[in-house]
VEXNUVEX-640523 format. One record per residue: x, y, z of N, C-alpha, C in turn. Coordinates in steps of 0.05 Angstrom, whole numbers, padded with zeros to 5 digits, always signed. Layout:
REM residues N
XYZXYZXYZ/...
//
This chain:
REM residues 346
+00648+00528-00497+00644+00548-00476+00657+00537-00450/+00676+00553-00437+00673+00541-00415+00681+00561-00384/+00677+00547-00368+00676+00562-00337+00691+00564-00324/+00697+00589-00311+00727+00585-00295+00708+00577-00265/+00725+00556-00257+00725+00550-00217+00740+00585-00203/+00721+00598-00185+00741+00613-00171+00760+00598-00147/+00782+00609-00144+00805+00599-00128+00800+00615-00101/+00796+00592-00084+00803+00616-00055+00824+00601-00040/+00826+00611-00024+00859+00613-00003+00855+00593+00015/+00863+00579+00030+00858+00554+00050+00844+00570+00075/+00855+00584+00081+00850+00600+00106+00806+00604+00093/+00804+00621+00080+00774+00622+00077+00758+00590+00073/+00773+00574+00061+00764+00550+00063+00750+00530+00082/+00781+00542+00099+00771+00521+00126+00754+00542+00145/+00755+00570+00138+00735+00584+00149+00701+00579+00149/+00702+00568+00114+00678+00566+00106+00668+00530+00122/+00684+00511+00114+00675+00483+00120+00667+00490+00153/+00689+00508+00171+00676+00513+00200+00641+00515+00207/+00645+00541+00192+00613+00551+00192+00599+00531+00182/+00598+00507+00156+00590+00495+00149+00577+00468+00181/+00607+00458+00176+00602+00446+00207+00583+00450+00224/+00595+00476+00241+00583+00487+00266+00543+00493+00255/+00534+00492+00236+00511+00503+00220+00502+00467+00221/+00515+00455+00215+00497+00420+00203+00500+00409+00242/+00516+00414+00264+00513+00406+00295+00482+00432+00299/+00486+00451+00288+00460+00459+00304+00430+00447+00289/+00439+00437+00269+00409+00435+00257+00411+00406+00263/+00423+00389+00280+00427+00366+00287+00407+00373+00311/+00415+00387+00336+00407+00392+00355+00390+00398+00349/+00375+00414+00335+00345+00432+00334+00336+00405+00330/+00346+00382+00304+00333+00355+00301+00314+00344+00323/+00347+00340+00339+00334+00322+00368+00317+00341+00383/+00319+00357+00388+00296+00379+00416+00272+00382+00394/+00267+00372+00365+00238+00376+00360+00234+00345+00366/+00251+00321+00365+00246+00296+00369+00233+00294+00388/+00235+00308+00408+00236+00305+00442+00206+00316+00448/+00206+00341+00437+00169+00355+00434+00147+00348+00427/+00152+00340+00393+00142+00337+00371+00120+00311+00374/+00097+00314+00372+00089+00281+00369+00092+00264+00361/+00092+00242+00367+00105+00215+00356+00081+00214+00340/+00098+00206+00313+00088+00194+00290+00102+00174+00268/+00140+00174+00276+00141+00148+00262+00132+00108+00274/+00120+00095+00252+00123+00071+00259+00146+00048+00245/+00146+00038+00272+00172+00012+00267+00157-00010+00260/+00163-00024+00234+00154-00040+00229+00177-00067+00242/+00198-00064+00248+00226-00082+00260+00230-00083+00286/+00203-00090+00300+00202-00080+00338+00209-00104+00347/+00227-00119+00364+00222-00143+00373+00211-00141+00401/+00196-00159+00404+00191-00169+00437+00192-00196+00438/+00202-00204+00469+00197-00233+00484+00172-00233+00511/+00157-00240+00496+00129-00256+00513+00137-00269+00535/+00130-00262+00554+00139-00282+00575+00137-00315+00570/+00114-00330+00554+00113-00358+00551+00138-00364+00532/+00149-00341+00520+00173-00348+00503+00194-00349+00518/+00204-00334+00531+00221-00328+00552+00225-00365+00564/+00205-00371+00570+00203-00390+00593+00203-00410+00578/+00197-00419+00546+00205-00433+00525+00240-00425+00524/+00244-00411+00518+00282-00407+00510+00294-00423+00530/+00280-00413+00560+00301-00411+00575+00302-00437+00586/+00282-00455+00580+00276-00485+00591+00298-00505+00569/+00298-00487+00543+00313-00504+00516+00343-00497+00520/+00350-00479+00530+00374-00469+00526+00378-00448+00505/+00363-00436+00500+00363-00425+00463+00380-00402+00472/+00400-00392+00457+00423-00369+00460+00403-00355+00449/+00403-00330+00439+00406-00304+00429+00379-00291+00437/+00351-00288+00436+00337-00265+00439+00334-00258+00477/+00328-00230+00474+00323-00214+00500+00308-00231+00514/+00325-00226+00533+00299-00252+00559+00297-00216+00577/+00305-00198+00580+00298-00178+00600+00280-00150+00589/+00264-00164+00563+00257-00144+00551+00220-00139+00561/+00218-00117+00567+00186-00102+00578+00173-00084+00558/+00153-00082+00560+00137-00063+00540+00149-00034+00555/+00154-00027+00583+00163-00008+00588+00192-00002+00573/+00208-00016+00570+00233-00013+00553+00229-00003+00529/+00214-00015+00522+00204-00009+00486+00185+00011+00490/+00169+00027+00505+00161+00053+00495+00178+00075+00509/+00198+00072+00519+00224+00088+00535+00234+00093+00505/+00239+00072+00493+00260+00076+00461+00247+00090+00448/+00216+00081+00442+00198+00092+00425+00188+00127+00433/+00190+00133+00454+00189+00162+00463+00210+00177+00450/+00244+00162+00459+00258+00185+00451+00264+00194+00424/+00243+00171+00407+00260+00181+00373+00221+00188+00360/+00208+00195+00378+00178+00196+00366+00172+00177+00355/+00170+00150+00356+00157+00132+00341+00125+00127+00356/+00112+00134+00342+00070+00126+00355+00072+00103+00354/+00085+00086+00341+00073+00059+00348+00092+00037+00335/+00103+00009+00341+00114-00011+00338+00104-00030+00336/+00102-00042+00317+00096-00074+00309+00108-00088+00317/+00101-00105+00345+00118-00126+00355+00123-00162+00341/+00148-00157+00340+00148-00196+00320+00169-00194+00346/+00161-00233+00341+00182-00248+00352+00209-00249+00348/+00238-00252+00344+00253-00254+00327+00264-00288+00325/+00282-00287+00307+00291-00326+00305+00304-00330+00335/+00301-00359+00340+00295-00371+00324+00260-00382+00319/+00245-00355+00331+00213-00365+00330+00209-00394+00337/+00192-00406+00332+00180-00433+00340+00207-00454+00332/+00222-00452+00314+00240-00468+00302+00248-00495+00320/+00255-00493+00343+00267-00509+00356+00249-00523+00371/+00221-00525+00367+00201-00549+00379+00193-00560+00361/+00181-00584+00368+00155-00600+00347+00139-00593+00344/+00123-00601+00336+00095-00594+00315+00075-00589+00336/+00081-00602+00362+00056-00594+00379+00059-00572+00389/+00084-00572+00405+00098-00545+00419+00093-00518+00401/+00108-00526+00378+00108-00500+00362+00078-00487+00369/+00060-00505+00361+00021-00501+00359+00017-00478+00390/+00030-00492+00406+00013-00489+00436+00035-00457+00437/+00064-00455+00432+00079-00432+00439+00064-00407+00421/+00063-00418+00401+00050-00389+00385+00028-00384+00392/+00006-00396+00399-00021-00387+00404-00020-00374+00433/+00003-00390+00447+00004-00367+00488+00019-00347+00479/+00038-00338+00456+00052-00319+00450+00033-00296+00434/+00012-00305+00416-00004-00285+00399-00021-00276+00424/-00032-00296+00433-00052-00285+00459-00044-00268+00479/-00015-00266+00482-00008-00253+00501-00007-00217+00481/+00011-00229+00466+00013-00199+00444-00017-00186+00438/-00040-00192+00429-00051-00191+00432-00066-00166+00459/-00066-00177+00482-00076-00160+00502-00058-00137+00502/-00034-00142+00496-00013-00121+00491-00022-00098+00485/-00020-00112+00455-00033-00082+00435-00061-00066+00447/-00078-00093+00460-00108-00080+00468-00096-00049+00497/-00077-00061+00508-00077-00046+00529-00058-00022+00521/-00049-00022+00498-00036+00006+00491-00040+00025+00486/-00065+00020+00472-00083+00048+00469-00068+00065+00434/-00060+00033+00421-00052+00053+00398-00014+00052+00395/-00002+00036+00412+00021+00044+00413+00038+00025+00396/+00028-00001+00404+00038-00024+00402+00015-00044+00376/+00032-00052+00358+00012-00066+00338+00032-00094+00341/+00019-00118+00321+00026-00141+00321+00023-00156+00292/+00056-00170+00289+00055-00190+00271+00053-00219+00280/+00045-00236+00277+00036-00253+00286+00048-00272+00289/+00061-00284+00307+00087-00313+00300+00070-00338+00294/+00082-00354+00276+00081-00375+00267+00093-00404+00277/+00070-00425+00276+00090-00444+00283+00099-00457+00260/+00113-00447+00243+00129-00454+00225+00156-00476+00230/+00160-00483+00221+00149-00498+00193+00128-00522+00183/+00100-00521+00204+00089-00542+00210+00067-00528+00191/+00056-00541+00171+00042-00521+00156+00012-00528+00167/+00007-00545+00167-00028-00543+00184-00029-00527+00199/-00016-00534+00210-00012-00510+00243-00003-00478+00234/+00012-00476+00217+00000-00448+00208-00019-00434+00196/-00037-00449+00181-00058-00447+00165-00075-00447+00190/-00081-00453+00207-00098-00451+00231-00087-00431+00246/-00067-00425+00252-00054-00402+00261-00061-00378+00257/-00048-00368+00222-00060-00348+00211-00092-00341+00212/-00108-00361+00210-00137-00356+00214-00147-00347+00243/-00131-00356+00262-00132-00343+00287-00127-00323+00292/-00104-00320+00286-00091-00284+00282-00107-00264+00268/-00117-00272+00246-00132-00247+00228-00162-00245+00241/-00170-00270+00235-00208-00269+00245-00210-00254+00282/-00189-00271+00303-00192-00269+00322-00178-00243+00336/-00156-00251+00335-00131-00223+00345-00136-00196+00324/-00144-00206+00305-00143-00179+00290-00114-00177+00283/-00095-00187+00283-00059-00185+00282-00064-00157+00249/-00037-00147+00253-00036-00133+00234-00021-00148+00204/-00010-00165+00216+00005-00197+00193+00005-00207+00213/+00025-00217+00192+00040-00241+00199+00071-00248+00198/+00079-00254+00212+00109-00263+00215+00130-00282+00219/+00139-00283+00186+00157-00316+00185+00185-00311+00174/+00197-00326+00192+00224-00328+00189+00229-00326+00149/+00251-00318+00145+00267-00324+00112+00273-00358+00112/+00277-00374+00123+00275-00404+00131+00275-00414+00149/+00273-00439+00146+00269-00470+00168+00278-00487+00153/+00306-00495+00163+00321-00519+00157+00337-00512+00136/+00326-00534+00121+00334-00533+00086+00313-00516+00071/+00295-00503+00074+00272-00497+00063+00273-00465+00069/+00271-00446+00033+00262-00419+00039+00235-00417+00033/+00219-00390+00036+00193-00385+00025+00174-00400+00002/+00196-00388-00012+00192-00408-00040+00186-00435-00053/+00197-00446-00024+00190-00468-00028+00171-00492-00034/+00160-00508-00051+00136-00523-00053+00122-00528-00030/+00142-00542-00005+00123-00547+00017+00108-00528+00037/+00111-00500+00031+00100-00472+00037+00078-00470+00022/+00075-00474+00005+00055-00465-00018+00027-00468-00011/+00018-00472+00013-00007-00483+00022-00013-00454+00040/+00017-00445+00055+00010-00417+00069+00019-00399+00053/+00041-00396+00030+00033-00381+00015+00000-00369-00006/-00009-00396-00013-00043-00388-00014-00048-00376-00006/-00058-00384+00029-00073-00381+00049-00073-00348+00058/-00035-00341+00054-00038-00311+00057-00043-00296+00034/-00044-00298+00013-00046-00292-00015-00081-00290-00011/-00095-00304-00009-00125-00305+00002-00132-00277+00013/-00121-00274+00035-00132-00266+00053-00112-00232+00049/-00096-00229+00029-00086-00207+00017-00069-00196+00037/-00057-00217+00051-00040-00220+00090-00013-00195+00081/-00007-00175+00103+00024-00162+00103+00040-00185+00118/+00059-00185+00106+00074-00210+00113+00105-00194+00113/+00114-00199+00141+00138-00185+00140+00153-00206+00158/+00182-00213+00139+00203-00231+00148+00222-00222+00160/+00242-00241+00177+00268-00232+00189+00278-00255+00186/+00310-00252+00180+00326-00277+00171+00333-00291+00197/+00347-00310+00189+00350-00340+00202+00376-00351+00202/+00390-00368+00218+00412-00379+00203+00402-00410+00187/+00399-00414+00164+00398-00436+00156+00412-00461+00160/+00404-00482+00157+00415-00506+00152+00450-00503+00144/+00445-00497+00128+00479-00500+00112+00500-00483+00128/+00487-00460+00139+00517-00441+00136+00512-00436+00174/+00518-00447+00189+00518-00439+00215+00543-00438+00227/+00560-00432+00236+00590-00427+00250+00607-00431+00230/+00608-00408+00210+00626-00419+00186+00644-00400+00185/+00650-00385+00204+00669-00368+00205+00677-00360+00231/+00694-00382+00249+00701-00375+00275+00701-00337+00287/+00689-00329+00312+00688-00312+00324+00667-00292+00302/+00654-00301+00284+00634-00281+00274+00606-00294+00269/+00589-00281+00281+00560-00294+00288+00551-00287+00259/+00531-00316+00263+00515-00313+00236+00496-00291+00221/+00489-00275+00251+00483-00238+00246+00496-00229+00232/+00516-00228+00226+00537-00212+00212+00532-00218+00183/+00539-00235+00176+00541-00248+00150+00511-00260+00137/+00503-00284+00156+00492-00299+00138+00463-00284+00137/+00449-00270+00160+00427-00267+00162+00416-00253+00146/+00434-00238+00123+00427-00217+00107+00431-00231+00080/+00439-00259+00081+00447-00267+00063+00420-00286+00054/+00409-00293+00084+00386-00312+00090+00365-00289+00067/+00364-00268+00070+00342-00250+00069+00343-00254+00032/+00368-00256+00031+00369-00247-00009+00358-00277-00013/+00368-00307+00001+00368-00335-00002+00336-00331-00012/+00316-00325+00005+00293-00325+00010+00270-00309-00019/+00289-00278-00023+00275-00274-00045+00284-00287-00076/+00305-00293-00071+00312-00314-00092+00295-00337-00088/+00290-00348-00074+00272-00370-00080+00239-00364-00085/+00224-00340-00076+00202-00335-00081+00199-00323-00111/+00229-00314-00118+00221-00297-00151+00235-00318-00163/+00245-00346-00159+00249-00360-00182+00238-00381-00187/+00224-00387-00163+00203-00407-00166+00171-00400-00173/+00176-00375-00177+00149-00369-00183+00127-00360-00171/+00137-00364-00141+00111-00358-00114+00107-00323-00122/+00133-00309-00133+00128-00276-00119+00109-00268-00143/+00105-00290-00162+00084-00275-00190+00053-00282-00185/+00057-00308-00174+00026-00327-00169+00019-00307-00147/+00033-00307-00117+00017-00293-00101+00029-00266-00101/+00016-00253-00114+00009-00219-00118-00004-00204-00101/-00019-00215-00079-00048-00206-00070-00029-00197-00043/-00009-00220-00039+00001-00207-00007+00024-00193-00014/+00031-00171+00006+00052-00157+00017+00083-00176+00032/+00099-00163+00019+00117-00171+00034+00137-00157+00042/+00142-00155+00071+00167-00140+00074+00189-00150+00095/+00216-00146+00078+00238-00159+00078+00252-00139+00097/+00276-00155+00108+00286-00137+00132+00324-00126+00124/+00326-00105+00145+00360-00097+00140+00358-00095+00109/+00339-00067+00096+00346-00063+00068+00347-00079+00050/+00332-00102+00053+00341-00131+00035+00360-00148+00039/+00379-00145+00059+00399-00161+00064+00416-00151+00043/+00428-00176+00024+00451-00170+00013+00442-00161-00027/+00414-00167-00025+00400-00170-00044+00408-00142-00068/+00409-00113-00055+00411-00086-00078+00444-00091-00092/+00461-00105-00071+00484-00106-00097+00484-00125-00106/+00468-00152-00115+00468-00170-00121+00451-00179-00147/+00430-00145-00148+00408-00151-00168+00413-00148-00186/+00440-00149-00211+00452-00150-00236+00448-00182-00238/+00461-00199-00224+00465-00225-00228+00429-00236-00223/+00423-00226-00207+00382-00234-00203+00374-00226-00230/+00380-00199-00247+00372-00199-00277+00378-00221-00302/+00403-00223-00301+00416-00236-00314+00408-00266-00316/+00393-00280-00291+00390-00299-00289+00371-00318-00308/+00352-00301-00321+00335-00309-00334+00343-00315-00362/+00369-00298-00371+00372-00300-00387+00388-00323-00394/+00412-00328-00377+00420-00358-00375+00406-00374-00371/+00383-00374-00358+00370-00407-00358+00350-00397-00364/+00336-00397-00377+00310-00396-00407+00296-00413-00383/+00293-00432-00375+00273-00452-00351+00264-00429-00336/+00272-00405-00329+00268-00391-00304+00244-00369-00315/+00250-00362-00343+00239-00333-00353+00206-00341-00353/+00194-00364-00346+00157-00374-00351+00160-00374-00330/+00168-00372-00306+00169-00359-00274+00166-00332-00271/+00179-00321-00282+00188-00283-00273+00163-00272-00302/+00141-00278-00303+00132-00268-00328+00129-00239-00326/+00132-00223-00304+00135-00195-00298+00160-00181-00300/+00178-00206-00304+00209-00192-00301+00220-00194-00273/+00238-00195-00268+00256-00201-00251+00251-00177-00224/+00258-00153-00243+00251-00122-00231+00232-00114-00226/+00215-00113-00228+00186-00116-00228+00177-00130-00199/+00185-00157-00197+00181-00169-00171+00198-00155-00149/+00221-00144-00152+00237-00134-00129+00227-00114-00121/+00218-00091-00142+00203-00067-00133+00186-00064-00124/+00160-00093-00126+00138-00088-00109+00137-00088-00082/+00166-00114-00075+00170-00112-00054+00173-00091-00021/+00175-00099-00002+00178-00073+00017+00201-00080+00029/+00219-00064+00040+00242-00066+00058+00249-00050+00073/+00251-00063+00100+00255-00043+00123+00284-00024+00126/+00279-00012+00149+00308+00000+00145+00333-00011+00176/+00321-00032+00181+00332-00039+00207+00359-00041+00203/+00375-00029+00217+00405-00031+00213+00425-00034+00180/+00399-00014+00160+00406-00010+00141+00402+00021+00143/+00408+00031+00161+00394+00072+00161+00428+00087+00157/+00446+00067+00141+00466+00091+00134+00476+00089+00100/+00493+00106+00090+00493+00104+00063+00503+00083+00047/+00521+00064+00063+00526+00047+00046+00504+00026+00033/+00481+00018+00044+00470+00006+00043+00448+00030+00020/+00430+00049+00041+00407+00068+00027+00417+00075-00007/+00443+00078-00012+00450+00087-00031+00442+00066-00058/+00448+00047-00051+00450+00017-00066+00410+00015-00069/+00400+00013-00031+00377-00001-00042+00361+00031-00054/+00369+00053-00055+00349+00071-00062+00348+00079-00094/+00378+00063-00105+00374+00060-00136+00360+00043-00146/+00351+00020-00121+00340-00004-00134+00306-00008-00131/+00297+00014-00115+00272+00015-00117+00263+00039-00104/+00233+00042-00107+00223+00079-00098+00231+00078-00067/+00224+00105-00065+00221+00107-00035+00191+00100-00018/+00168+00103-00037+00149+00089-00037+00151+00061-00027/+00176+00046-00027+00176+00012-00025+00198+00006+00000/+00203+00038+00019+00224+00037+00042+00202+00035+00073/+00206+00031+00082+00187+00029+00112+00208+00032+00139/+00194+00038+00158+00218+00048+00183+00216+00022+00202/+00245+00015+00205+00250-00008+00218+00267-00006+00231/+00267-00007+00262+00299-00012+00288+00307-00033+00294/+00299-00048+00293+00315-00078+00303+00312-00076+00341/+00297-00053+00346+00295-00064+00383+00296-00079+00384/+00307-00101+00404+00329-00076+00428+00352-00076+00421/+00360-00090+00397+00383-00105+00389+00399-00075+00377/+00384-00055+00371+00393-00022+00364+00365-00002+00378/+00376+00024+00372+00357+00045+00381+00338+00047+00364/+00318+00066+00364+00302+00079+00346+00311+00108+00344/+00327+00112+00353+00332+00148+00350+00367+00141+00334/+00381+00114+00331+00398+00114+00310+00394+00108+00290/+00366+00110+00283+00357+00102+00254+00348+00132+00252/+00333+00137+00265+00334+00176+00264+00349+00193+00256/+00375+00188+00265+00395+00203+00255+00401+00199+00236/+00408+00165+00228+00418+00147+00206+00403+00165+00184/+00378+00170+00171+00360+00174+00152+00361+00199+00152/+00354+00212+00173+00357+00255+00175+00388+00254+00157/+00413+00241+00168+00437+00250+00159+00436+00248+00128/+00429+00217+00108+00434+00214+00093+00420+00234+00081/+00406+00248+00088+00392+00270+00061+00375+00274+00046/+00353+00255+00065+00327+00246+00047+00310+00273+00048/+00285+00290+00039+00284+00305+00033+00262+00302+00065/+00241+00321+00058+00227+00320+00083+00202+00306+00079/+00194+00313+00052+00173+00290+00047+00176+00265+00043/+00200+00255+00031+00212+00221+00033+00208+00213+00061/+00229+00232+00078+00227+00215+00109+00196+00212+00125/+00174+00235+00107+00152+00227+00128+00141+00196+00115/+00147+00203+00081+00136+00168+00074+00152+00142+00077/+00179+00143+00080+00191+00121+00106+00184+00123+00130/+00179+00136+00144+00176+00135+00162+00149+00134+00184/+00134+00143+00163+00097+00138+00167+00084+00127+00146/+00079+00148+00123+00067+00138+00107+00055+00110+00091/+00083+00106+00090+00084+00084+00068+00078+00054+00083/+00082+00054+00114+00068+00036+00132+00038+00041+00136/+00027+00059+00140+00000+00072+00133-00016+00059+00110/-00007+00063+00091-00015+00047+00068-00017+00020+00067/+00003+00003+00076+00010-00029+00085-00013-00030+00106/-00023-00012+00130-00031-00017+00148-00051+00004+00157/-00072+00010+00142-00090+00029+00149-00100+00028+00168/-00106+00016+00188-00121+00007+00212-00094+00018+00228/-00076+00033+00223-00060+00036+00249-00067+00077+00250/-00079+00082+00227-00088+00113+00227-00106+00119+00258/-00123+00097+00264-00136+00105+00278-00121+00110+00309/
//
């Protein structure tokens, strides 16, 4: 059996793609003017802020890269124009990294304390993951217990590494417990590691490695075995997984070449990636959504901007354009943080 295609003339063609056009700019605009009305109800789980005691930490060290001019008034200016109700503020790298073991102790606890009154004085706007003084593990294990019992934090938040060392690693395994215990949301942002820092004149380690840090990291928690032992906590991974959705053929495969690995992954390889969560921070266009939305539900997507470092209303568009239906974008974009974070309903 088969079907004829009808043939039309160029002229109706480009008549038709017009109207097509001119039809997807208005329902663009109707987009934004309900954005503008509409109550805020997405949350960012990818918010950054600098605490003033951080600020005054960077700026005493010399530390290049995070916002030293950033205000909670900035961040609910962003958060108005794309409707987001509320942002989960993390630190970004290089977090505590660049002090000792005491410093790190004393920066995170004037940095949660400060976050902290934050969220109290928002009235609902502003939530909190908790910085760490990582990689000092006493001091995070005392940390974390401060944050959950005291601050109430909504997680917690640790770099993809320190140094030579990812998640996965043995000498973690004391705060991997500890959040595993306590059934902690635990949401990462990558790092430049040890090995790979200025390895490509005039392109920052943003570009390349930080997404590379992100896959480094679940590779080490799903081959060492941490992502099967601790089950109890949440994790969510940033920028769509990094480089991780075109990479997960060779993450399958791996078990099968080295037989040592498969009494690690006793769930399967897939299995661990899908429980996972991943934001959408500067992953909200198709090259990326396409890759990670074959590789796991939409159930396992959460809404993430990368403030201030991007908007929240170009992730808006980013996600409206690609075509997600209307009930997918409310569970990226609410829901499925809702669930991770019930205490933010209220």
């Amino acid at each position: 059996m088969s079907s004829e295609i009808p043939v039309i003339g160029r002229r109706e063609f480009l008549a038709g793609m017009a109207a097509f056009g001119t039809g997807a700019l208005v329902s663009r605009r109707e987009a934004e003017a309900q954005m503008a009305t509409a109550k805020p109800h997405r949350i960012d789980v990818h918010h950054h802020h600098t605490p003033p005691p951080y600020v005054a930490a960077i700026t005493a060290k010399n530390i290049p890269g995070p916002v030293r001019d950033w205000t909670p008034e900035k961040s609910l200016a962003d958060m108005d124009k794309a409707g987001v109700a509320t942002a989960i503020t993390s630190i970004t790298t290089p977090a505590m990294r660049f002090l000792d073991d005491a410093g790190a102790r004393k920066l995170a606890r004037e940095c949660n304390d400060y976050t902290a009154k934050l969220v109290a004085d928002s009235k609902g706007r502003f939530g909190m993951f908790a910085v760490m003084p990582m990689p000092y593990v006493e001091g995070t294990l005392q940390e974390i217990g401060y944050a959950h019992d005291t601050l109430k934090a909504d997680g917690i938040a640790l770099l993809t590494s320190y140094g030579d060392k990812w998640l996965g690693d043995p000498a973690f395994t004391p705060v991997m417990e500890e959040l595993n215990r306590r059934r902690a949301v635990v949401y990462t942002h990558p790092t430049t590691a040890n090995c790979c820092g200025n390895l490509i004149p005039d392109v920052p380690e943003s570009i390349i490695e930080w997404g590379t840090d992100t896959t480094r990291t679940i590779a080490s928690l799903v081959f060492s075995g941490a992502a099967a032992r601790f089950h109890d906590m949440t994790i969510i991974f940033s920028h769509g997984g990094g480089t991780l959705p075109f990479l997960t053929e060779r993450f399958l495969r791996l078990p099968m070449a080295n037989k040592n690995l498969a009494s690690r992954v006793p769930n399967g390889v897939e299995a661990e990636l899908k429980r996972f969560y991943y934001d959408t921070a500067q992953a909200a266009h198709p090259y990326a959504l396409a890759s990670l939305t074959r590789l796991i539900p939409v159930s396992q997507i959460v809404f993430g901007t990368d403030f201030p470092y991007r908007t929240a209303i170009d992730h808006v568009k980013g996600l409206t354009d690609y075509g997600f239906s209307a009930s997918d974008l409310q569970s990226i974009e609410r829901d499925n943080a809702l669930r991770l974070l019930p205490q933010l309903r209220g």
